[in-house]
NURODREN-82704 format. One line per field, with one value per residue (C-alpha): x, y, z; residue number from 1. Coordinates in nm, 2 decimals, padded with zeros to 4 digits. Example, Ala and Ser with C-alpha at 12.3 -4.5 7.8 and 13.67 -1.06 7.14 Angstrom:
# NURODREN-82704
xx = (01.23  01.37)
yy = (-00.45  -00.11)
zz = (00.78  00.71)
i = (1  2)
***
This chain:
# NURODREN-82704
xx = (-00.57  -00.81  -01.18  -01.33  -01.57  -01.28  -01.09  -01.32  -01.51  -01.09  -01.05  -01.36  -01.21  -00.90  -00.93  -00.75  -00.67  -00.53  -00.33  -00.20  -00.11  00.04  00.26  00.35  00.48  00.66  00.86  00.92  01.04  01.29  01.47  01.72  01.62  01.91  01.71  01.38  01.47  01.63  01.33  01.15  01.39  01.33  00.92  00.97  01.13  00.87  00.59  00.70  00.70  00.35  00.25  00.47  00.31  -00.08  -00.03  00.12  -00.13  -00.41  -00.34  -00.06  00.02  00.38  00.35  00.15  00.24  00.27  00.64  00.57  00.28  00.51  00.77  00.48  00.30  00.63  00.74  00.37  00.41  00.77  00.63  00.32  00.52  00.78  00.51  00.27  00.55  00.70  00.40  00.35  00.68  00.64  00.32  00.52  00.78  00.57  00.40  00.69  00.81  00.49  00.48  00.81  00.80  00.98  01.12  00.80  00.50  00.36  00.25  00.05  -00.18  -00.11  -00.26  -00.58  -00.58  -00.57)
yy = (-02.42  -02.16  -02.29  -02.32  -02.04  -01.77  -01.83  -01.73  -01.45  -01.30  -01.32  -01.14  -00.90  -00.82  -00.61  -00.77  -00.40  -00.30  -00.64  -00.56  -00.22  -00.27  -00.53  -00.25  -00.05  -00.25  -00.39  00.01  00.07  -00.20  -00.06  00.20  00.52  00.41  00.06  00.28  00.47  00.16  -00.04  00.25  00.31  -00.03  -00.02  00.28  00.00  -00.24  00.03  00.18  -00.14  -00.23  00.05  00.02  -00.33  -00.16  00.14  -00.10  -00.40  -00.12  00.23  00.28  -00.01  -00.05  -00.32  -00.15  -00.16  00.20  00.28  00.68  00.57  00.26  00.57  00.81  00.56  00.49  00.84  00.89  00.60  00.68  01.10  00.95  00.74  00.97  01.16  00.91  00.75  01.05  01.22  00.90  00.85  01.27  01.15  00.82  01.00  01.29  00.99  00.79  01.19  01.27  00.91  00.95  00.60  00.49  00.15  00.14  00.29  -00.07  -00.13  00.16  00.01  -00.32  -00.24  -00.13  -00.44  -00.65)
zz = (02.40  02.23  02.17  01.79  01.91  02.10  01.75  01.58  01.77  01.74  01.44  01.35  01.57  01.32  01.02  00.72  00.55  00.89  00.94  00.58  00.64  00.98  00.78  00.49  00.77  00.93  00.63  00.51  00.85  00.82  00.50  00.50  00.29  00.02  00.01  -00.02  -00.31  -00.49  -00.47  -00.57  -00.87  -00.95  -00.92  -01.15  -01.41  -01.41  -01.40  -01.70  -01.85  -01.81  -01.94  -02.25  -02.26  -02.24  -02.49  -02.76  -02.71  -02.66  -02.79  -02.99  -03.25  -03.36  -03.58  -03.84  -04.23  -04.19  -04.08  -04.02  -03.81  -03.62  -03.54  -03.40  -03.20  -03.05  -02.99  -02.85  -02.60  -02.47  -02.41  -02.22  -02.03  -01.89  -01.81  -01.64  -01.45  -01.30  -01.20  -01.04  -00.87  -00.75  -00.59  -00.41  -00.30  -00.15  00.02  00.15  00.28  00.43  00.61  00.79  00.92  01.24  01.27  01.57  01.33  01.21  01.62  01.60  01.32  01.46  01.80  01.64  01.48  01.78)
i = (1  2  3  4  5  6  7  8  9  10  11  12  13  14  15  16  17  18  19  20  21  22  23  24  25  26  27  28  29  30  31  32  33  34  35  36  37  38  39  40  41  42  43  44  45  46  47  48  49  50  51  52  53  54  55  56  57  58  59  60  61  62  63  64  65  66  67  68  69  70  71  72  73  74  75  76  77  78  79  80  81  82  83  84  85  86  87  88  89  90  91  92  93  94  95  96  97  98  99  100  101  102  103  104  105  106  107  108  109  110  111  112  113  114)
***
């Protein structure tokens, strides 16, 4: 059984961004690409939904006694969201492409780690 004081001196050792990167990898590397751009399909979902959710609590009120403005904001909110989330998927697939993770990359950042 460890000491109190080897505990700790290892885990001062370990990098909590690498731990949680090496753990990112390693559950990518288990999905198949079909999986991968499902759950990425899916992310695409709920981000568009929080941004919906910001613009009309922030930006763009639709409840307004104004019905020509209600339409606008709402047609302003839809174009900025097809825009923001597919620039934003472009960039997330280019990075989940330029990663080309193995089922064996997470060890890589996990020996750093440890």
């Amino acid at each position: 059984m460890l000491n109190r004081k080897m505990k700790e001196e290892i885990l001062n050792e370990i990098d909590p961004t690498k731990v949680g990167q090496s753990f990112a990898y390693y559950v990518l590397g288990k999905l198949s690409n079909e999986e991968l751009y499902g759950y990425m399909e899916g992310y695409r979902e709920h981000f568009q939904d929080f941004i919906r959710d910001r613009m009309l609590n922030k930006e763009y009120p639709t409840n307004t006694d104004d019905k020509v403005v209600n339409v606008k904001n709402q047609n302003d909110i839809e174009r900025e969201i097809e825009k923001v989330s597919s620039s934003s998927m472009l960039d997330l697939e280019k990075w989940m492409v330029n990663l080309k993770i193995t089922k064996d990359d997470w060890s890589e950042i996990f020996e750093e780690v440890a």
